[in-house]
MDAnalysis code that builds the backbone (N, CA, C; Angstrom):
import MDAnalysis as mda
import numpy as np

u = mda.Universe.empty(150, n_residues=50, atom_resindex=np.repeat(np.arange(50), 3), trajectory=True)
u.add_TopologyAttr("name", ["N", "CA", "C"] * 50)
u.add_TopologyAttr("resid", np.arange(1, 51))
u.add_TopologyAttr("resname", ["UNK", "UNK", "UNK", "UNK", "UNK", "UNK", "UNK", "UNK", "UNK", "UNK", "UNK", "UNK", "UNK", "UNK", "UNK", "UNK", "UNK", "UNK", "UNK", "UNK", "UNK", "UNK", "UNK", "UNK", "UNK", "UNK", "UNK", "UNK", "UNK", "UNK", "UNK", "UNK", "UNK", "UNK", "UNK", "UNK", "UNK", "UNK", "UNK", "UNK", "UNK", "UNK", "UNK", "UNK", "UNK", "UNK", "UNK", "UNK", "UNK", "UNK"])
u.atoms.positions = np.array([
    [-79.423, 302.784, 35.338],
    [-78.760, 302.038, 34.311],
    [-79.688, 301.946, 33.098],
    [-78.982, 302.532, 31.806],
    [-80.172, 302.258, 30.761],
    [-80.285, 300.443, 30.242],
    [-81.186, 300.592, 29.221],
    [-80.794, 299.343, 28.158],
    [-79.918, 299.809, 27.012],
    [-79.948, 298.413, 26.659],
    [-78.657, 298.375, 25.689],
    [-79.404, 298.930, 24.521],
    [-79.107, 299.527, 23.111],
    [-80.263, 299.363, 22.015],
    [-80.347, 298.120, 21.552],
    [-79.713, 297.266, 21.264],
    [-79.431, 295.998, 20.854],
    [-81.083, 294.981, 21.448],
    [-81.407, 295.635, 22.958],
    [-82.211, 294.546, 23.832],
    [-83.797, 295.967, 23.638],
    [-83.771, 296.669, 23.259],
    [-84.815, 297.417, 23.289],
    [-86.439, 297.123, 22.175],
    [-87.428, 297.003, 22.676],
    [-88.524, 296.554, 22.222],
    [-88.896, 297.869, 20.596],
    [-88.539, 297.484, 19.875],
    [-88.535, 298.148, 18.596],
    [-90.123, 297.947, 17.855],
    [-91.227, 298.513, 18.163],
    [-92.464, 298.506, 17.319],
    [-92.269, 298.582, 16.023],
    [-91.151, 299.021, 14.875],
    [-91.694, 299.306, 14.037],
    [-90.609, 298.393, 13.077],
    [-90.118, 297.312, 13.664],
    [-89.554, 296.360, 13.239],
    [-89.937, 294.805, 13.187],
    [-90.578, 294.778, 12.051],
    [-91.558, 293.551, 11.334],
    [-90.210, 292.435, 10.948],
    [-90.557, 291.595, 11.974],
    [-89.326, 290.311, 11.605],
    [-90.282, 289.036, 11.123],
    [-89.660, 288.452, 9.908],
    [-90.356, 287.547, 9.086],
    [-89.929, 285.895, 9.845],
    [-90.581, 285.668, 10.137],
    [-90.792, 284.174, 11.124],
    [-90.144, 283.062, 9.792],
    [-89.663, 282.573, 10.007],
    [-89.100, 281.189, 8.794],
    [-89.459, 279.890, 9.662],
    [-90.540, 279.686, 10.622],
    [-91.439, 278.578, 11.045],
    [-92.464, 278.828, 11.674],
    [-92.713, 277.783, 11.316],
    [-94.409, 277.947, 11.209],
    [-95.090, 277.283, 12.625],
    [-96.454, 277.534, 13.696],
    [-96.650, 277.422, 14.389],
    [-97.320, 276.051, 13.405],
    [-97.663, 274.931, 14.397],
    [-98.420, 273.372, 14.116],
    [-99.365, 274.142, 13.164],
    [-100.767, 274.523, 14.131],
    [-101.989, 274.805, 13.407],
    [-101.578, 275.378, 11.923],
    [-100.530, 276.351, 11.830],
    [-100.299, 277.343, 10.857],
    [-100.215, 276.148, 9.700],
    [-99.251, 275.625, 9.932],
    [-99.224, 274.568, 9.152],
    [-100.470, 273.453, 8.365],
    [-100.876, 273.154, 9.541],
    [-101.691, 272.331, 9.206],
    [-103.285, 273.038, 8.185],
    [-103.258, 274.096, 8.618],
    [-104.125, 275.241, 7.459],
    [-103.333, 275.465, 6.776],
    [-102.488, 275.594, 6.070],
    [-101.895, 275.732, 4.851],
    [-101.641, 274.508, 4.072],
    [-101.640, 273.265, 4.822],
    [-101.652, 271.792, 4.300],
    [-102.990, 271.935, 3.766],
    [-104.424, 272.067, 4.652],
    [-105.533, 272.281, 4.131],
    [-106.103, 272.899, 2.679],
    [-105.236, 274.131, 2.750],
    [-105.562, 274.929, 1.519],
    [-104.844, 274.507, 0.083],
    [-103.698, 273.684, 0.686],
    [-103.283, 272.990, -0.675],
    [-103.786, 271.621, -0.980],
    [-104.666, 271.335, -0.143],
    [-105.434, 270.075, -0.456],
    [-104.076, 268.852, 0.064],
    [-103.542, 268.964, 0.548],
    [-102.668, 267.909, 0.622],
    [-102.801, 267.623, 2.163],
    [-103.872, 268.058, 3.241],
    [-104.278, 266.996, 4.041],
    [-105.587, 267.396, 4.284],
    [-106.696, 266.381, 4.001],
    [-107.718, 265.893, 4.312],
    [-108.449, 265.914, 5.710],
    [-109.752, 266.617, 5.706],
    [-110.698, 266.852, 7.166],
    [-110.720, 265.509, 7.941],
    [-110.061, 265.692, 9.363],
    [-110.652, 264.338, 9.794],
    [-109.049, 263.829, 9.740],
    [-108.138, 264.048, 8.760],
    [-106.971, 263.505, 8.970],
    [-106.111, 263.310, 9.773],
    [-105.369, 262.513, 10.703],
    [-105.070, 262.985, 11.666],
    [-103.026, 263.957, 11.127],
    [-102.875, 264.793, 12.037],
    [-101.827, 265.735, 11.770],
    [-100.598, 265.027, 12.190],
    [-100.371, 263.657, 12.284],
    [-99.078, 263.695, 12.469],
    [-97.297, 263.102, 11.259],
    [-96.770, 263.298, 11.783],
    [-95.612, 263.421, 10.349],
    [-96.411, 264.617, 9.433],
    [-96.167, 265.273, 9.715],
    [-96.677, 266.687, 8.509],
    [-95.526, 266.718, 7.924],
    [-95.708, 267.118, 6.528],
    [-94.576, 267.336, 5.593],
    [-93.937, 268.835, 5.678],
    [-92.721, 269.013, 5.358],
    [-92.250, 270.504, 5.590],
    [-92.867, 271.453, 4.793],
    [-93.253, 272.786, 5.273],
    [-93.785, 273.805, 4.607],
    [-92.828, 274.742, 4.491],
    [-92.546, 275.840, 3.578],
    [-92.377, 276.976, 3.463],
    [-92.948, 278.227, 4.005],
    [-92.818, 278.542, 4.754],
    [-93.568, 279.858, 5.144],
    [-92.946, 281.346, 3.668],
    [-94.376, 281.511, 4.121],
    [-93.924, 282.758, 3.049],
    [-94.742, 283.997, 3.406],
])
């Protein structure tokens, strides 16, 4: 029985994530200066991934 193509592991298909893992976040909060070393991470404000 084959697979379907639909379910097949495609290498050369780059899919753009629209959320962000915690840490990811919380380094990109960093780099915009809008949270502070030592801060603690919770209620993080929404990011954009880009």
């Amino acid at each position: 029985m084959s697979i379907h193509s639909s379910l097949r592991n495609n290498d050369n298909v780059i899919v753009k994530r629209n959320v962000l893992k915690r840490y990811e976040r919380v380094d990109l909060l960093k780099k915009q200066g809008k949270l502070k070393e030592g801060q603690r991470a919770w209620n993080l404000p929404k990011t954009k991934a880009s």
